[in-house]
Jmol script that loads the backbone (N, CA, C; Angstrom):
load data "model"
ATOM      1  N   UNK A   1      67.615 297.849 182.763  1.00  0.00           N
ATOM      2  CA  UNK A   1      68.844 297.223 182.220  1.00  0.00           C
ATOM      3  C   UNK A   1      69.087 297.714 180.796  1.00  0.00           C
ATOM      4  N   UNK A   2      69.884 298.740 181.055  1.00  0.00           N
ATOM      5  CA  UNK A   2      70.514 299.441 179.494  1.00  0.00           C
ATOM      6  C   UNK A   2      71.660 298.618 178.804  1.00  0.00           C
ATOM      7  N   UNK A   3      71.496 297.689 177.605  1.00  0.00           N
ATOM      8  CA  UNK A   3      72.402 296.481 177.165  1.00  0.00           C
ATOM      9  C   UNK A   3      72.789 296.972 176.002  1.00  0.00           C
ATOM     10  N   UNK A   4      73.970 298.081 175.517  1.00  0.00           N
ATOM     11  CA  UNK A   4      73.896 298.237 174.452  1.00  0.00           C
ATOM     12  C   UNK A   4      75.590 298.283 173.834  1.00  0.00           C
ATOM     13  N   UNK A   5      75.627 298.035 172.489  1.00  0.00           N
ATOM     14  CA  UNK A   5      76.825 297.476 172.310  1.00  0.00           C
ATOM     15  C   UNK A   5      78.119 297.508 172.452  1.00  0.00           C
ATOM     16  N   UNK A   6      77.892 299.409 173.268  1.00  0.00           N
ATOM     17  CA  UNK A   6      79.473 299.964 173.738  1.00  0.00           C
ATOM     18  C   UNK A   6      79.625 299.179 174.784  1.00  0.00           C
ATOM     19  N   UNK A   7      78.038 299.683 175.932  1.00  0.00           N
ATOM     20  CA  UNK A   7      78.591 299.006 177.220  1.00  0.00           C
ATOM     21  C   UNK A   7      78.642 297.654 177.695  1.00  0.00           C
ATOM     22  N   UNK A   8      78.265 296.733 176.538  1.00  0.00           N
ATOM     23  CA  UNK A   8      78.366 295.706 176.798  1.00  0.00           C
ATOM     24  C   UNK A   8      79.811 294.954 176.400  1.00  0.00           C
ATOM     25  N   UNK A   9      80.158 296.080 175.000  1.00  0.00           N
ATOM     26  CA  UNK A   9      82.271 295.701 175.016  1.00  0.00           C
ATOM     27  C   UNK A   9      82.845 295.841 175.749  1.00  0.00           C
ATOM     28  N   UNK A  10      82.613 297.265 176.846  1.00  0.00           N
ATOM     29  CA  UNK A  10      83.570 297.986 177.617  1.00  0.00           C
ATOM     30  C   UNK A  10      83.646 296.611 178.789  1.00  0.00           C
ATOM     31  N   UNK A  11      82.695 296.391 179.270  1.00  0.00           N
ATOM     32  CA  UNK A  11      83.021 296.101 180.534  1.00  0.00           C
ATOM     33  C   UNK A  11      83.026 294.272 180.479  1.00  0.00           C
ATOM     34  N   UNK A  12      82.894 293.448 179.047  1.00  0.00           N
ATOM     35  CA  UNK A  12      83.415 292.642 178.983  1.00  0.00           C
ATOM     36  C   UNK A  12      85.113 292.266 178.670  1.00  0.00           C
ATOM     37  N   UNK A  13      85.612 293.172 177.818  1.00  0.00           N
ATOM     38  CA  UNK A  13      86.568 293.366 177.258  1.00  0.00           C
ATOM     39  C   UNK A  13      87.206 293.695 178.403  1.00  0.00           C
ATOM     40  N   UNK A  14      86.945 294.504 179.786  1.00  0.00           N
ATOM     41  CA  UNK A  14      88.128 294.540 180.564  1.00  0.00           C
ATOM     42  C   UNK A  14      88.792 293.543 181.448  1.00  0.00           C
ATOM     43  N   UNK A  15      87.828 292.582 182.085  1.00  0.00           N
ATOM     44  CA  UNK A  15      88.318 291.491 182.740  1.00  0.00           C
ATOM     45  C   UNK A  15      88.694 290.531 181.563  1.00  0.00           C
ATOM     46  N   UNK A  16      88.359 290.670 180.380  1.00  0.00           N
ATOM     47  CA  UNK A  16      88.862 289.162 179.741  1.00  0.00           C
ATOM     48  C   UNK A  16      90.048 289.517 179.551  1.00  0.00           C
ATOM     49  N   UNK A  17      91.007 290.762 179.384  1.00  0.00           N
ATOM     50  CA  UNK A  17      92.578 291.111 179.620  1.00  0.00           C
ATOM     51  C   UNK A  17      93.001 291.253 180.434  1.00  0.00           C
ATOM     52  N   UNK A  18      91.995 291.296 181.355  1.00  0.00           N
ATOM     53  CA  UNK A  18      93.096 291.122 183.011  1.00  0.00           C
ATOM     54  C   UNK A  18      93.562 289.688 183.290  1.00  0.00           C
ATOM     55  N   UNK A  19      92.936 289.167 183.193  1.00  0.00           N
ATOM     56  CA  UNK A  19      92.441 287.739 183.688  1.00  0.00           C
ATOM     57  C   UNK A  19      94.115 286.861 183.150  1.00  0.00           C
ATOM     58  N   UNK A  20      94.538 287.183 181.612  1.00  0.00           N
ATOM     59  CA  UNK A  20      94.968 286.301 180.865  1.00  0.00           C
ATOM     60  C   UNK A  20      96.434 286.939 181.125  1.00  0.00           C
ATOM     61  N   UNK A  21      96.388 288.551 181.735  1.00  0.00           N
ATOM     62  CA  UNK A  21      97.746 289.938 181.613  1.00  0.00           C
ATOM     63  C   UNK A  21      98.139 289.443 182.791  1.00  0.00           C
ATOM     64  N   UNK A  22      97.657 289.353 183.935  1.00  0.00           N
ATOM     65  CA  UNK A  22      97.979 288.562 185.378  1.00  0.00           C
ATOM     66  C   UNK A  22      99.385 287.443 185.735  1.00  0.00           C
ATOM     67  N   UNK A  23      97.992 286.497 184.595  1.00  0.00           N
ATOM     68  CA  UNK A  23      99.202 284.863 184.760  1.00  0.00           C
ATOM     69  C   UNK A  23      99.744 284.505 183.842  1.00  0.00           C
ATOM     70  N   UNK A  24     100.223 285.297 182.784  1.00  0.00           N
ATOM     71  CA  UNK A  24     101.371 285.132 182.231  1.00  0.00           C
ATOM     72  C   UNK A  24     102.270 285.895 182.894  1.00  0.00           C
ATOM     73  N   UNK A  25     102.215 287.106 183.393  1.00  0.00           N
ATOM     74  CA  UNK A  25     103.179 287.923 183.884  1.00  0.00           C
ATOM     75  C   UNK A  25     104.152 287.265 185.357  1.00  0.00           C
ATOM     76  N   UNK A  26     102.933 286.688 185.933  1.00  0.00           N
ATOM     77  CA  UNK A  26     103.026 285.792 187.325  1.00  0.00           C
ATOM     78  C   UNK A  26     103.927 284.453 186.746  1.00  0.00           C
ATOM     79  N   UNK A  27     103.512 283.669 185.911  1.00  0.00           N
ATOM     80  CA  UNK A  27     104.359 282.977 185.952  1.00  0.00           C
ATOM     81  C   UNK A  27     105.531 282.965 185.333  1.00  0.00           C
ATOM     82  N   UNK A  28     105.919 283.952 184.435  1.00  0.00           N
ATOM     83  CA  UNK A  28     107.189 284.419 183.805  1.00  0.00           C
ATOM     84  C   UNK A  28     108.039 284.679 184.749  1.00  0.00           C
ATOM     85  N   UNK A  29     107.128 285.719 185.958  1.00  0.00           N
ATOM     86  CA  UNK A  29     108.341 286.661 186.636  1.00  0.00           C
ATOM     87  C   UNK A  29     108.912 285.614 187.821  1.00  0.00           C
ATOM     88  N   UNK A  30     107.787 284.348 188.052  1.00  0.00           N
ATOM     89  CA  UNK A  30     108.189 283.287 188.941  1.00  0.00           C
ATOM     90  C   UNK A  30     109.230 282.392 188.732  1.00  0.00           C
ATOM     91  N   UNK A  31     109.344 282.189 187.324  1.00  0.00           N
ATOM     92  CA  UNK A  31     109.976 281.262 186.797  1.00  0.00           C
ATOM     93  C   UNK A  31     111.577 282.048 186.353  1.00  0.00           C
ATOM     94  N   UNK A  32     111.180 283.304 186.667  1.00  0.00           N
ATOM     95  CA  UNK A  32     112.742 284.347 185.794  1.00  0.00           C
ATOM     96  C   UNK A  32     113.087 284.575 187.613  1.00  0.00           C
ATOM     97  N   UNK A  33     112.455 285.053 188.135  1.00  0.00           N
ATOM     98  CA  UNK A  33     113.333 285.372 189.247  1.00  0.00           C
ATOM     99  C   UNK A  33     113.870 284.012 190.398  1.00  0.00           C
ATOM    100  N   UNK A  34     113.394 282.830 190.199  1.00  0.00           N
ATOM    101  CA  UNK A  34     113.331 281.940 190.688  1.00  0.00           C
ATOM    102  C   UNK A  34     113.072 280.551 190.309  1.00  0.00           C
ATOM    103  N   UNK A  35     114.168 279.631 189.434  1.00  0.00           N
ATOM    104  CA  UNK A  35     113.823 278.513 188.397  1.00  0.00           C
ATOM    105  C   UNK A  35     113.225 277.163 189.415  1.00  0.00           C
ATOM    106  N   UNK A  36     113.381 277.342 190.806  1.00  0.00           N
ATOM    107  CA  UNK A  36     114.073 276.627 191.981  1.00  0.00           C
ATOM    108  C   UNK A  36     112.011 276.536 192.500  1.00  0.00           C
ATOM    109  N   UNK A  37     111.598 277.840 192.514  1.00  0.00           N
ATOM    110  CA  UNK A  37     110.175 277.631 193.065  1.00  0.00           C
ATOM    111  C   UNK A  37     109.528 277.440 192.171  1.00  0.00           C
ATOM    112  N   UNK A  38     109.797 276.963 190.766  1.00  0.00           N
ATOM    113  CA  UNK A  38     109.063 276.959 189.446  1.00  0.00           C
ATOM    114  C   UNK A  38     108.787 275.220 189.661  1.00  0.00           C
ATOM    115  N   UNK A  39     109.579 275.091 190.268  1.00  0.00           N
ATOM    116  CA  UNK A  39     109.548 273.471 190.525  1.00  0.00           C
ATOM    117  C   UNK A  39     109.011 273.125 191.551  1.00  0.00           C
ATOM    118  N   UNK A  40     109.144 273.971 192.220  1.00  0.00           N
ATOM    119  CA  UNK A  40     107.991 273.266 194.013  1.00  0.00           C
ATOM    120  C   UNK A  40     106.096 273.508 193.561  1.00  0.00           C
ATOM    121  N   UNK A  41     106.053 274.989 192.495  1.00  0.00           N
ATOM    122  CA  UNK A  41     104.979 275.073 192.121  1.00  0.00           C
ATOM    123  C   UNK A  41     104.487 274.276 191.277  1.00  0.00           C
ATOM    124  N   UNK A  42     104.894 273.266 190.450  1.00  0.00           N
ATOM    125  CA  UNK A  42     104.531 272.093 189.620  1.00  0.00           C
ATOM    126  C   UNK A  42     104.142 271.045 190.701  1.00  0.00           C
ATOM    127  N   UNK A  43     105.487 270.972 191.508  1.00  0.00           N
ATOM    128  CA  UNK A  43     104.678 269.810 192.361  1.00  0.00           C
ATOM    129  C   UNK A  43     103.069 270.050 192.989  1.00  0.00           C
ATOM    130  N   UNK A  44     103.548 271.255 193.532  1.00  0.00           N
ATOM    131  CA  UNK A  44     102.153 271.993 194.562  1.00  0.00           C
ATOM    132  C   UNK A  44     100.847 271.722 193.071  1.00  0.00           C
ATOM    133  N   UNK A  45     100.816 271.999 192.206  1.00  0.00           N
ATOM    134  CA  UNK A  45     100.369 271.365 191.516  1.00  0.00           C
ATOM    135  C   UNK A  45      99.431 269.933 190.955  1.00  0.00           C
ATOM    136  N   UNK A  46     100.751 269.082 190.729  1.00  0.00           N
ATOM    137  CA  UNK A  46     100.393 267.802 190.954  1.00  0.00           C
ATOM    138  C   UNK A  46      99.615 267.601 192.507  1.00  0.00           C
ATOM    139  N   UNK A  47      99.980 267.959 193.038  1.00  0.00           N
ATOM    140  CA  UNK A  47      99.022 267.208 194.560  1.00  0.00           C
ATOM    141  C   UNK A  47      97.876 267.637 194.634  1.00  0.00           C
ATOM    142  N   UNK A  48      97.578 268.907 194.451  1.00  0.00           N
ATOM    143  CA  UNK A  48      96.378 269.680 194.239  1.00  0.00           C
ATOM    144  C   UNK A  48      95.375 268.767 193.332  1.00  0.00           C
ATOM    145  N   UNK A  49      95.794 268.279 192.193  1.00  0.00           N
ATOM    146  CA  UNK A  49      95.117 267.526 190.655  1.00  0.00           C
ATOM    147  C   UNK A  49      94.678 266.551 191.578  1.00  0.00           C
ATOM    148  N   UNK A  50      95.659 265.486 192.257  1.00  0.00           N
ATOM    149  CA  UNK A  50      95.142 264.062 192.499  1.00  0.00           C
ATOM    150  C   UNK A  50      94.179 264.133 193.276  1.00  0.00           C
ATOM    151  N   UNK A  51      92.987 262.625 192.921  1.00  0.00           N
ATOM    152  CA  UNK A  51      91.793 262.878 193.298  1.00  0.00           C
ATOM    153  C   UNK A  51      92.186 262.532 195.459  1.00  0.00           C
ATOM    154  N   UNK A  52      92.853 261.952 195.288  1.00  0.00           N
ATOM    155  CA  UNK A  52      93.055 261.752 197.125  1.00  0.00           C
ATOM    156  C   UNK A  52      92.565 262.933 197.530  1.00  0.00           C
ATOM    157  N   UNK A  53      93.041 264.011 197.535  1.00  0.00           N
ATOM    158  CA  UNK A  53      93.297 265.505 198.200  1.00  0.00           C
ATOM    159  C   UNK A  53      91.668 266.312 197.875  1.00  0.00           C
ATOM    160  N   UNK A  54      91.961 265.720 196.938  1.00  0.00           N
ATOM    161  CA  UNK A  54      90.050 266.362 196.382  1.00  0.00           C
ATOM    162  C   UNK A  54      89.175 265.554 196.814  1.00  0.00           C
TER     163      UNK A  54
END
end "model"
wireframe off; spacefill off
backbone 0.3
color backbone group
């Protein structure tokens, strides 16, 4: 196990910008191309949270 400080930036540093580049993009382009499912996805949401379902 070679741990050294390039390769331990490189390959942390790439998922922690995917991760965050994803779902902002996702929910911008959800909410711009469609204000109508921005609202069914809040609900879908809420039901998901409450402990009933869980």
């Amino acid at each position: 196990m070679v741990v050294t400080g390039n390769q331990g930036s490189i390959p942390e540093r790439e998922p922690e910008k995917r991760l965050p580049h994803p779902r902002k993009a996702a929910g911008m382009q959800i909410t711009h191309s469609r204000p109508g499912e921005a609202v069914t996805k809040n609900s879908d949401t809420g039901l998901f949270r409450d402990p009933k379902i869980a």
